[in-house]
C-alpha positions in Angstrom: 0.0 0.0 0.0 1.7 2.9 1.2 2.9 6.3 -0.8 1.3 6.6 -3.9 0.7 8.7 -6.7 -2.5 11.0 -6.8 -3.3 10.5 -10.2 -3.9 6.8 -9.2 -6.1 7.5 -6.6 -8.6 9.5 -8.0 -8.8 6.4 -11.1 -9.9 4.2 -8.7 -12.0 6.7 -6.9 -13.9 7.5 -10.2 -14.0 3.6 -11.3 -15.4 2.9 -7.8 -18.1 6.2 -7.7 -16.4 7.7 -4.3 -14.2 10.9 -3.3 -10.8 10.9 -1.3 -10.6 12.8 1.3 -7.7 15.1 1.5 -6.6 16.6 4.9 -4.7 19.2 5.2 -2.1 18.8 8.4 -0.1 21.5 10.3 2.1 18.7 12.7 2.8 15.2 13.2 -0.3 14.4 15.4 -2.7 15.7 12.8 -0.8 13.0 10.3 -1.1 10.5 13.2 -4.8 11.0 13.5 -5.6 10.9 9.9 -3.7 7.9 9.1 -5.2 6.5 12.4 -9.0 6.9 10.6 -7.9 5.7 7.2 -6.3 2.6 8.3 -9.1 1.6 11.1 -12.2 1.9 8.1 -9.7 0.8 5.2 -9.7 3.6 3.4 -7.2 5.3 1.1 -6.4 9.0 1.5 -4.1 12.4 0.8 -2.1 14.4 3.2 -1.7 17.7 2.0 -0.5 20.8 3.4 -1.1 24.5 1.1 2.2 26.8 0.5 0.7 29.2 2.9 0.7 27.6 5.5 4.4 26.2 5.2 5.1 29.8 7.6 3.9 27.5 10.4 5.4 24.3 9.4 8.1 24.5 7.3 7.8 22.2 4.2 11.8 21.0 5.0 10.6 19.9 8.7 6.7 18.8 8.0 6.9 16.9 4.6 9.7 14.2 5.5 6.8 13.2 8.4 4.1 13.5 5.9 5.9 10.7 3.5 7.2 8.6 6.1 3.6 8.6 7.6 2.4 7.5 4.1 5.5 5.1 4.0 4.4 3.2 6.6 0.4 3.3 6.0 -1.2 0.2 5.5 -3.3 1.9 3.2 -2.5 4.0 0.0 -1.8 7.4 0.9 -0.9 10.0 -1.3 1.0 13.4 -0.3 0.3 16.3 -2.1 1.7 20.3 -1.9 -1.8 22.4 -1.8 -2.3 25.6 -3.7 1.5 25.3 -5.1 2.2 29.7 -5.6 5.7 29.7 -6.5 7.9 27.6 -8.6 10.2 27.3 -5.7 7.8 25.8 -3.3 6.8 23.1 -5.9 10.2 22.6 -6.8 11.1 21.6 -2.9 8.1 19.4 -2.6 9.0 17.5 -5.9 12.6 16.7 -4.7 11.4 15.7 -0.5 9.6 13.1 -2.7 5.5 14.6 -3.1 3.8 12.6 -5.0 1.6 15.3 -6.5 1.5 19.1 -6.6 -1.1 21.5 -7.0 0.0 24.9 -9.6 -2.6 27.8 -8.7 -2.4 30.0 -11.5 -6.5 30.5 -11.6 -5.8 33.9 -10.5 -4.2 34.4 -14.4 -6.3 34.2 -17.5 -6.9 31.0 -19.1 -3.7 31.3 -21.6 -1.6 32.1 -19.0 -3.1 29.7 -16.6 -2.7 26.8 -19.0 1.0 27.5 -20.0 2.2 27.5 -16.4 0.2 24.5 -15.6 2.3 22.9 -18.9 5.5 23.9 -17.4 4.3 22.7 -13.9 3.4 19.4 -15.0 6.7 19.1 -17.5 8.6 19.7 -14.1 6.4 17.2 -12.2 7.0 14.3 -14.9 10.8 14.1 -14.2 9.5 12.7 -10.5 6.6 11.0 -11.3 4.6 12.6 -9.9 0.8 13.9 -10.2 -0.7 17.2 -11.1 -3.6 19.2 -10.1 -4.6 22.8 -11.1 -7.7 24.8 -11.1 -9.7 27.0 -12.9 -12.3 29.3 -11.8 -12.1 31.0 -8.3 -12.9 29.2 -5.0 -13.8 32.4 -2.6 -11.4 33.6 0.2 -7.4 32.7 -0.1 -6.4 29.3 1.6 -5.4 30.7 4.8 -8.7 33.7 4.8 -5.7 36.4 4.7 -7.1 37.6 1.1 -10.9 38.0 0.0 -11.5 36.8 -3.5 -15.1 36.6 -4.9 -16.2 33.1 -5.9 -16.2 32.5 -9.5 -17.7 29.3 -10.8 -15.9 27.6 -13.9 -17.3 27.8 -17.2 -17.5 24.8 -19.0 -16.2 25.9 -21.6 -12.8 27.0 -20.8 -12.5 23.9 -18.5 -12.5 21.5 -21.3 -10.2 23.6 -23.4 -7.8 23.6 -20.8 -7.6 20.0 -19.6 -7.5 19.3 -23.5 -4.7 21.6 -23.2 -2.8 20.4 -20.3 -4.1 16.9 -19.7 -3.5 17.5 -15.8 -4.4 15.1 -13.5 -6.9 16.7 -10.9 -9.1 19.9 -12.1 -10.5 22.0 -8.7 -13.3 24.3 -10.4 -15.3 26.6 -9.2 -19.1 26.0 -7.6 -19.8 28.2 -5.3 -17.8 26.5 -2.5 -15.4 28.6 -0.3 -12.4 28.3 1.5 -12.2 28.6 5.3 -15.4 28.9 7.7 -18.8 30.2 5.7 -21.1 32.6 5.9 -24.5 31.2 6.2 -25.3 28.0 4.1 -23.2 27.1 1.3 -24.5 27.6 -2.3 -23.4 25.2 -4.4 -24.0 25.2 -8.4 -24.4 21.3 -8.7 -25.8 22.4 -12.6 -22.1 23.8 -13.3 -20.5 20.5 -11.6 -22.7 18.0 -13.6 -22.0 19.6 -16.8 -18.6 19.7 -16.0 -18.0 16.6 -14.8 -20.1 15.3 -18.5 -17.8 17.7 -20.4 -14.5 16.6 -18.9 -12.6 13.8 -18.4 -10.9 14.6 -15.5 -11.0 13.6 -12.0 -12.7 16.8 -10.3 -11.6 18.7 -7.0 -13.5 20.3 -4.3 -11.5 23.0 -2.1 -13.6 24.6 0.8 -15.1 21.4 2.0 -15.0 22.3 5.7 -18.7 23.4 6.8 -20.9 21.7 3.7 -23.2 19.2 4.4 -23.5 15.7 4.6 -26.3 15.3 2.1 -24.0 18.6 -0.7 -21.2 16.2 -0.3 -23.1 13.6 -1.0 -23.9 15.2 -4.6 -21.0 15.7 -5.0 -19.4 12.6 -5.4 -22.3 11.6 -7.6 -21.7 14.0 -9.9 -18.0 13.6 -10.2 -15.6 14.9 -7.3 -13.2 12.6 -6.8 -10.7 14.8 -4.2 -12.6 16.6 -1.5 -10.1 19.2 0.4 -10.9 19.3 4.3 -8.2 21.8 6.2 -10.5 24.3 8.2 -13.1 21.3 9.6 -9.5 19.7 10.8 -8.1 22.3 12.6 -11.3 23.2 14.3 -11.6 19.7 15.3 -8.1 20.1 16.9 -8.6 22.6 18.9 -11.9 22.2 20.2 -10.5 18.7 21.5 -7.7 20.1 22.9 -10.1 22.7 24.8 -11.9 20.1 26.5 -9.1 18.4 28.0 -7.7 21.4 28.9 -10.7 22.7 30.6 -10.7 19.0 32.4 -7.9 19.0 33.5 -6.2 21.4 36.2 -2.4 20.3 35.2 -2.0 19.5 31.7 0.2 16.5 30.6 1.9 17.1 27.4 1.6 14.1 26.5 -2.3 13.5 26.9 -2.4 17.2 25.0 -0.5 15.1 22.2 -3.0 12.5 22.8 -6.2 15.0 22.4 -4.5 16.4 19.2 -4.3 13.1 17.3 -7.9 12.1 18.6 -9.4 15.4 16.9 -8.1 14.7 14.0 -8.4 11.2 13.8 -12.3 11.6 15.0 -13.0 14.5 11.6 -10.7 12.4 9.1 -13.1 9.6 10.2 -16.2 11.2 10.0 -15.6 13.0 6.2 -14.0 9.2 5.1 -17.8 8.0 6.4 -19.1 10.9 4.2 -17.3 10.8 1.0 -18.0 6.3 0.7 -14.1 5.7 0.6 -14.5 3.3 3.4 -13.4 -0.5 2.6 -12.3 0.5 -1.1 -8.9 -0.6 -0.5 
């Protein structure tokens, strides 16, 4: 089992009609917890972590964990760089050994977004390694630190560039947004389905944390196959390390380390119930 590629993931996700969950980590007992939930219900999953975030974990420190902890999986795990920015940052993560990258360029227009994908995934095939890009806007910046209106993807333009690019994972554009929403999502499942009919591309959903049961449920039926969780995990993190601090009169570092894992372990096992990855090993 162990480290694989994303590319062969989300084949066997979209031959077996389920999503992969993809948890973004900040430290080793957020890996430890998600592995934890993907091993007990046998199911496969990515580790990811975005280029923003890398100003809290350093990618030199936090991505040798994140492929040993796939290394030693008894389930396929695949670890992937989220939101890739700068050449520099997908360039590191290809030579720690990342099995896939993510180039953002959505922010560019379509020609310019397609020809740095093709550079990204010329780069990527020296390593073997998977590809994802995305086109449309998902609202707010990874990390909430910049406000960008949600744009969803036109049909259009997302065939012509997987035609162009034949990248391995598309993340478009519904209506989903990243970090904690505003009132009840809105999804566009009529821009997803037509996508998903138009395109033969494993899909992507960014801004998972906070839709429901029954959204995410449509969307795997109509064709995600990677469904990013990072704000749900963190949340879960801290709230568990709340309660046993507010147990607990003198904390123990190492049942703090303890109540880390278990949050993360307890949302990676609740989304893997979600998105009908359990037992598809």
């Amino acid at each position: 089992m162990s480290l694989v590629r994303l590319k062969d993931l989300l084949i066997e996700a979209e031959n077996g009609k389920y999503a992969v969950g993809a948890f973004s980590i900040a430290n080793m007992e957020m890996v430890m917890g998600v592995i934890k939930a993907a091993e007990e219900l046998n199911s496969p999953v990515i580790l990811q972590i975005a280029e923003v975030r890398l100003k809290y974990s350093p990618l030199y420190l936090i991505g040798p964990l994140m492929l040993a902890a796939a290394e030693k999986s008894k389930v396929p795990v695949a670890v992937h760089l989220d939101h890739g920015i700068t050449v520099k940052c997908i360039d590191e993560a290809l030579n720690l050994g990342f099995t896939s990258v993510m180039i953002d360029a959505s922010r560019y227009s379509l020609k310019k977004n397609i020809n740095i994908t093709k550079q990204i995934i010329e780069k990527a095939k020296n390593y073997n390694a998977s590809v994802e890009a995305e086109i449309g806007r998902v609202g707010s910046s990874e990390d909430g630190s910049e406000k960008i209106s949600t744009m969803c993807t036109d049909v259009k333009e997302a065939k012509e560039f997987y035609e162009q690019t034949g990248v391995n994972a598309l993340a478009i554009g519904i209506g989903n947004t990243h970090g904690v929403y505003k009132g009840t999502p809105d999804l566009n499942f009529e821009v997803l389905r037509k996508v998903n009919e138009n395109v033969d591309v494993p899909l992507v959903l960014h801004g998972g944390s906070g839709i429901s049961d029954d959204d995410f449920k449509k969307c795997v039926k109509f064709g995600m196959r990677k469904i990013n969780i990072a704000t749900a995990t963190f949340m879960s993190v801290a709230k568990n390390v709340k309660l046993y601090c507010d147990k607990y009169n003198n904390v123990d570092y190492f049942k703090l380390n303890k109540a880390q894992v278990e949050g993360a372990y307890l949302n990676a096992k609740k989304h893997i119930g979600i998105f009908e990855s359990k037992n598809k090993i």
